[in-house]
C-alpha positions in Angstrom: -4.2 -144.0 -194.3 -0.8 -146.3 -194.3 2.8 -144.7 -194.6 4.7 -146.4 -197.4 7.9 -145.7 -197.9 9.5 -146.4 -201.9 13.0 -147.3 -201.6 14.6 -146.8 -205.4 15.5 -150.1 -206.6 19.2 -151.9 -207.1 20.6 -150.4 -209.8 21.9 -146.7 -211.3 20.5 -143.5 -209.1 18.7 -141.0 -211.9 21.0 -138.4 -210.5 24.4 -140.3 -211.2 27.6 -138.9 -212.6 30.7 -140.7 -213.7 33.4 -139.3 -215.6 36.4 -140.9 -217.9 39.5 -140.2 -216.4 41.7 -141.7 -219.0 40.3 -142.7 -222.3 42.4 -145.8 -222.1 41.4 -146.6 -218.2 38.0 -145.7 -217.8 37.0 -145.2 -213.8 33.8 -144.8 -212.8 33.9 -142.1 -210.1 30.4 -142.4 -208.8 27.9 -145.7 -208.7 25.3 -143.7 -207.1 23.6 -145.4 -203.8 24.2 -149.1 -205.5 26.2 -151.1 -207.5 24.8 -152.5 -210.9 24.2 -155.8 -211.3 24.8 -157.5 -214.5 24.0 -161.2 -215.4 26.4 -162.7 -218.2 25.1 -165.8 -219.9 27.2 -168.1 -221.6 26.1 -171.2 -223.1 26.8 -174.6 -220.9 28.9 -176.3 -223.4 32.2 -174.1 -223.4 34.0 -173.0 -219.6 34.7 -169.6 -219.4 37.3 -168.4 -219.8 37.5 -171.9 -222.9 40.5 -173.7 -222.4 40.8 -174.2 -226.4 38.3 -173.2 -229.1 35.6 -170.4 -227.8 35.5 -166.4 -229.2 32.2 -166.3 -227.2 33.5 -167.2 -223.9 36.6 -165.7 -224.7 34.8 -162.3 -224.8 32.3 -163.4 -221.4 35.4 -163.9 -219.6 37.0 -160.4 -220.9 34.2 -158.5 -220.7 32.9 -160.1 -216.7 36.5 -159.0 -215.4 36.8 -155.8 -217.2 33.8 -154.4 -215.8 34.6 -155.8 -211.9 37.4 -153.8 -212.1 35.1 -150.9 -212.9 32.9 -151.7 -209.7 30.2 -153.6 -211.6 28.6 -156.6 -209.4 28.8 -159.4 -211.9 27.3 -162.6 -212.5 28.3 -165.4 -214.8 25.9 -168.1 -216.4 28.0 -170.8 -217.5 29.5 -174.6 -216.7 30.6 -175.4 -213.1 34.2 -175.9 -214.5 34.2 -172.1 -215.5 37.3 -170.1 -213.7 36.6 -166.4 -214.7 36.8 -164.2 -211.8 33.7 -163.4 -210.9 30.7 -165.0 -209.7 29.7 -168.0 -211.6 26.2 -169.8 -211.5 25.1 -173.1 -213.4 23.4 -176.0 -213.9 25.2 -178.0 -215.6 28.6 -178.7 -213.9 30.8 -180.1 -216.7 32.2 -178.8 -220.0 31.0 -180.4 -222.9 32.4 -179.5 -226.2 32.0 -180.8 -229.0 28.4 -181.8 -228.6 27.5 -185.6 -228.1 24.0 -184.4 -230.8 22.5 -181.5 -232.4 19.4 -182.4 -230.5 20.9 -183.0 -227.1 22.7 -179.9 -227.7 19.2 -177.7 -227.9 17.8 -179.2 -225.7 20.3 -178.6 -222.8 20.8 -174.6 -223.8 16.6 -174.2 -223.8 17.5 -175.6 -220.2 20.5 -173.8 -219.5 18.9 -170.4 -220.6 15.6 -170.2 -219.7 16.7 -171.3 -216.0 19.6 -168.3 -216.4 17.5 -165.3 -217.3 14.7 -166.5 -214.8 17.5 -166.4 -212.0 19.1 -163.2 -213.5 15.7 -161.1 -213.6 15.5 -161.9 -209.6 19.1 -160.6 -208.7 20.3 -159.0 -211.4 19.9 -154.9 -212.9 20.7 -155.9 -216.4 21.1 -159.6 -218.3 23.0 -159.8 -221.2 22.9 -162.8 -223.5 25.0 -163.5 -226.2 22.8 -166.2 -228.6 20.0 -166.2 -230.9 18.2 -168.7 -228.8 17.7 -166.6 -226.1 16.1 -164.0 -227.2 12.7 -165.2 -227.5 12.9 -166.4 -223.9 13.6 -162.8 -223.2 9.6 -162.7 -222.3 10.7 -164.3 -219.3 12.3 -161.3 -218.0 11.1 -157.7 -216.9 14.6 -156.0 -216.6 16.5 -154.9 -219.8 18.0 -157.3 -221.7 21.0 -156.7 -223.9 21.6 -159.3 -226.6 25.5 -159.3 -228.4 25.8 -160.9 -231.7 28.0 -162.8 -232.2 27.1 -164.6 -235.9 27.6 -163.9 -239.9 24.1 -162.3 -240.5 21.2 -165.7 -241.5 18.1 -163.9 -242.9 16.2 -166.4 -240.3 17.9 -165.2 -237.3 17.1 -160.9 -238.6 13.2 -162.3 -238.8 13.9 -163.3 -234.6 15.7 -160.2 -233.8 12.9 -157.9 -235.6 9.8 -159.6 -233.6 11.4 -159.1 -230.3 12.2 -155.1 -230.3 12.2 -154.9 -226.3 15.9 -156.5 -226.8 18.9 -154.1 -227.2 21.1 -155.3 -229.8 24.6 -154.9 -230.1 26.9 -155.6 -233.1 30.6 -156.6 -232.8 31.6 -154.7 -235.8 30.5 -151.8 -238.5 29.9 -154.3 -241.4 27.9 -156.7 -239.0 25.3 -154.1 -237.9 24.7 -152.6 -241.5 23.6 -155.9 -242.4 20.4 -155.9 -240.3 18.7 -152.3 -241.8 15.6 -153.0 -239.7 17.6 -153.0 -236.6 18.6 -150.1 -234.3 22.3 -151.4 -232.6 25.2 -149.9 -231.1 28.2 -151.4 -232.3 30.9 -152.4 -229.6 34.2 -154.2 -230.6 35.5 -157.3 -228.6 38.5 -156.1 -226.3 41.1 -158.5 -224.7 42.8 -158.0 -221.7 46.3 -157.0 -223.4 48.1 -157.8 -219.9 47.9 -161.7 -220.7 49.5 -161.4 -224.1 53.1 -161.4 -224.5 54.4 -158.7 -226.2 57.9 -159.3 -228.1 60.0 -157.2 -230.2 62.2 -160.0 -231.7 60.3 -162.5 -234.4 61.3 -165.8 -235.5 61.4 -166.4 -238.9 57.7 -168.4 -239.3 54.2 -167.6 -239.8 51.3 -169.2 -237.9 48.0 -169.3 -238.8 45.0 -170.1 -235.5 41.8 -170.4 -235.6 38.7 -173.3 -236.7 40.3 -175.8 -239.7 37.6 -175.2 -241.6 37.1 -173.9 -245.7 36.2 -170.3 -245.1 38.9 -169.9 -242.3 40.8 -170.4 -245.5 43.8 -173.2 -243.8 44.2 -174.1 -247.3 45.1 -170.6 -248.8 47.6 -170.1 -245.5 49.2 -172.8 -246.6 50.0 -171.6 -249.9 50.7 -168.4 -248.9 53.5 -169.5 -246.1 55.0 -172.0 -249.5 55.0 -169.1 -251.8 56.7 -166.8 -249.2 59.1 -169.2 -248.9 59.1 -169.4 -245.0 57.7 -172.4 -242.7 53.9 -172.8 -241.3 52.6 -173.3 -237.9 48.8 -174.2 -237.8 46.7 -174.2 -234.5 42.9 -175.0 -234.1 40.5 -177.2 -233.4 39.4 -179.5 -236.4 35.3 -179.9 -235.9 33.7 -183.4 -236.9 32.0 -182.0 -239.5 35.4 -180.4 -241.0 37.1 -183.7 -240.7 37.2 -185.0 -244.0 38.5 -181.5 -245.1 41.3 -181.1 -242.2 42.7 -185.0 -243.9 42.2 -184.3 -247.5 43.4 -180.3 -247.8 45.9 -179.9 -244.9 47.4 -182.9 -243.3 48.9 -184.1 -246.4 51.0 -181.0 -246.3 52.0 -181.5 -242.3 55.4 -182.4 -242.7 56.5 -181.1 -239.7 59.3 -178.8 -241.0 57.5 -176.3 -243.4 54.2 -177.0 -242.5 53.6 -178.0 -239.2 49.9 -178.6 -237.4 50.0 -178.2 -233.3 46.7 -178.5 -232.5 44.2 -176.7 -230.4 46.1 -174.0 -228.6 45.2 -172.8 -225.1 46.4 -169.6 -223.9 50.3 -170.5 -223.1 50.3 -171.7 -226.2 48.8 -168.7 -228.3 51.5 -166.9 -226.3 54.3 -168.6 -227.5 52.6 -169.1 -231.4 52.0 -165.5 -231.9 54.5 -163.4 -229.8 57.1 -165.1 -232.1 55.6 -165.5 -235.2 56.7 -162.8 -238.0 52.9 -162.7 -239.1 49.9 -164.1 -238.3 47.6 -165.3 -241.4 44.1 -164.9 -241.8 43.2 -166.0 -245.2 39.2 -166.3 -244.9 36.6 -166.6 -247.4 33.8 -165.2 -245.9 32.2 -162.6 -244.1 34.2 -162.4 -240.5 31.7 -160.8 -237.8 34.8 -159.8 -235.9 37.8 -162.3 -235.9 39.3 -162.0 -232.4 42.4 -164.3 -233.0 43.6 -161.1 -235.5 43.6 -159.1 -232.2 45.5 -161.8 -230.1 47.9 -161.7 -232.6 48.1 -157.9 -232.8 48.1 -158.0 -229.0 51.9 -160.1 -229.0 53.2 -157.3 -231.8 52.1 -160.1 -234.3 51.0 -158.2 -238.0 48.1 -159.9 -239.6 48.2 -160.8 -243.2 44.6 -161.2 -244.0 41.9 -161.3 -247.0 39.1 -158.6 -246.9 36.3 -159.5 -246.1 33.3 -158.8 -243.1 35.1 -157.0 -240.5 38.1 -157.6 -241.1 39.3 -153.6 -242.7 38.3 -152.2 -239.3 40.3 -154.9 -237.5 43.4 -154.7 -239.3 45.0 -150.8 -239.7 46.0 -151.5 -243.2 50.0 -150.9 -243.1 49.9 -150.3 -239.6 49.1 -153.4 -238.2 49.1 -155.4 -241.2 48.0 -155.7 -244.4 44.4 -156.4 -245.6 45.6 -158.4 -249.5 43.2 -159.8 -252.0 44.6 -162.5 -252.5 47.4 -165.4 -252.2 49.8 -164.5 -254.5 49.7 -160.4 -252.8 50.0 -161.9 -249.3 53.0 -163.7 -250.4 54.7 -160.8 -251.5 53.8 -158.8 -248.9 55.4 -160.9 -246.4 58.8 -160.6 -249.0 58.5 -156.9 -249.1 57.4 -155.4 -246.1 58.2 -155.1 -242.3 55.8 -153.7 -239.7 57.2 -152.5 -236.1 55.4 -154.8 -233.2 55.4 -152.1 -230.6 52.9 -150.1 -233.2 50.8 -152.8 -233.7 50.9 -153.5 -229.7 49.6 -150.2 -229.7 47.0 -150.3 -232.3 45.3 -153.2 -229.6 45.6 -150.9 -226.6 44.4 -147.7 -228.2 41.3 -149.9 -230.0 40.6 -153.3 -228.5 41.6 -153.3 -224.8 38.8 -155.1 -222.2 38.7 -151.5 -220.7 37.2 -149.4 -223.6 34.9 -152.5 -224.7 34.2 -153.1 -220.8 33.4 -148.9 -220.6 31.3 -148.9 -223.7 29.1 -151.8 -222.6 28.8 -149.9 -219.1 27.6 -147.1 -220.7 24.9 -149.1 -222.8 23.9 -150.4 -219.6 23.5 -147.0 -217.5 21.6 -145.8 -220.7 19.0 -148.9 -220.0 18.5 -148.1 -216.2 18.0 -144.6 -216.4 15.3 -144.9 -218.7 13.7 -147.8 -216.4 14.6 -146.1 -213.2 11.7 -144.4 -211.1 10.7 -141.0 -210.9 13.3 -139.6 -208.0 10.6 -137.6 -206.4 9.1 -141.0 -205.4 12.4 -142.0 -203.6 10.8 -140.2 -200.5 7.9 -141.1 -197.8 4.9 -141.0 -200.0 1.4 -141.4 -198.3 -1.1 -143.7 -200.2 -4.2 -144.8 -199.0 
């Protein structure tokens, strides 16, 4: 007979409590005997938090410093350049965005991720991923992985997520999740930390549109709108390779640097000073947004969005309240001529709906839900006897 004694692994007690002191400030009161561990992978192209173009990282970096400051141990997969608080692992030291080839690109993530969520299943309670690609190398790990979508929905991509059921999906939006039937997901919406965006009463008499130059971003129909509004245009972005030929045929013949006026890729000083000023931020798309985070940093300054429906865009935007969800050009134009919207509401719709805290709390939640059900029986935390 040998005396063995179970210890109860790293990770949530079975008998935990925590309670919501605030619904807008979430505290956990009690972590039980441990802190949870959580490993965040990013991909190794973009630094987290991205210094321009990067909704992905951007919600890594919120989320990772949202949930230290409710106790949570985190762990960052990324670049070597990454400077979000927390801890940060890689392989690959430098930012690489674009890529140099599609190929190359692959090719590096398979590396990049499979390495990530073999480290993260030694040291880590939970791993959370946030691409399509790693998901099948979820077989590599035993502890519960939680997958965020981040994509419009590809019929391909629903096929991956059905075959690996073990993974706990999460959706960024309403519309996003009632697109995959077949799949049971909890939807969370992105948060920002409200604290870095400059709130200001007083607009300047522009509009600004941010976000990829692309077609279904719609530049183009921003453009028109700001020219039938009568009031000038400040664009920011980044203009992809593949979007090139569109950025020099569709916008930059209408760059005059007066009415229209193109600033580039904006880090966050810039966003600041773009959208805390700006009467109303445009998002003109012409597709199906999974989420559209630039419509909250703009909402975040006091900034109302002028947008086109479509996606998730009618949960985003409280139509009249934080802006105005308009079908089309000529109905955005005039709704920049005829109405006003008061920024300290629309700072508020942010803080009540989209802050890092309540997305950080939601996704803590998820996580607790996960280790309960994989934590041990607590009658085998004592001295058991086995032969």
């Amino acid at each position: 007979m040998q005396n063995v004694r179970i210890r109860q692994r790293r990770g949530i007690c079975r008998n935990q409590h925590f309670f919501i002191s605030d619904a807008s400030n979430p505290v956990i009161a009690c972590f039980g005997e441990f802190a949870v561990r959580v490993g965040l992978i990013a991909s190794p192209f973009i630094s987290v938090p991205p210094p321009g173009y990067g909704g992905t990282e951007l919600f890594i970096a919120n989320l990772a410093e949202a949930l230290k400051r409710l106790g949570v141990d985190v762990v960052v997969y990324t670049n070597g350049e990454s400077r979000v608080h927390a801890e940060v692992r890689w392989l690959y030291a430098r930012h690489e965005w674009p890529l140099s080839s599609e190929l190359a690109g692959a090719t590096k993530e398979v590396d990049h991720l499979s390495w990530a969520i073999d480290d993260a299943d030694k040291i880590c309670d939970v791993i959370h991923v946030n691409s399509a690609l790693a998901v099948p190398l979820s077989r590599l790990a035993r502890k519960p992985v939680v997958c965020t979508l981040h994509h419009p929905y590809e019929d391909s991509l629903a096929a991956l997520y059905e075959q690996h059921e073990r993974v706990n999906y999460v959706s960024i939006s309403a519309h996003q999740a009632s697109c995959h039937a077949n799949l049971q997901m909890q939807v969370i919406h992105h948060g920002l930390t409200t604290q870095r965006y400059r709130f200001s009463e007083k607009k300047q008499p522009y509009l600004c549109f941010l976000g990829r130059i692309c077609p279904i971003k719609g530049t183009h129909h921003a453009i028109e709108i700001a020219k039938r509004a009568g009031m000038p245009l400040k664009i920011a972005g980044e203009v992809q390779p593949i979007f090139r030929k569109y950025f020099e045929t569709e916008i930059r013949p209408h760059v005059d640097g007066r009415n229209v006026e193109f600033v580039g890729e904006a880090d966050l000083a810039l966003k600041n000073d773009l959208l805390s000023n700006a009467t109303a931020m445009l998002f003109p798309i012409g597709w199906d947004e999974p989420f559209g985070l630039a419509m909250v940093e703009a909402m975040a300054c006091g900034t109302p969005v002028i947008a086109f429906p479509g996606g998730a865009v009618e949960e985003i935007v409280k139509d009249g309240i934080s802006g105005r969800v308009c079908r089309n050009v000529s109905e955005a134009a005039e709704t920049l001529k005829q109405e006003q919207f008061e920024p300290r509401v629309v700072r508020q719709w942010v803080e009540q709906n989209f802050s890092a805290e309540v997305m950080a709390w939601r996704y803590y939640q998820l996580y607790a839900e996960l280790l309960e059900q994989t934590a041990p029986d607590p009658n085998l935390d004592t001295e058991e006897t086995a032969a």
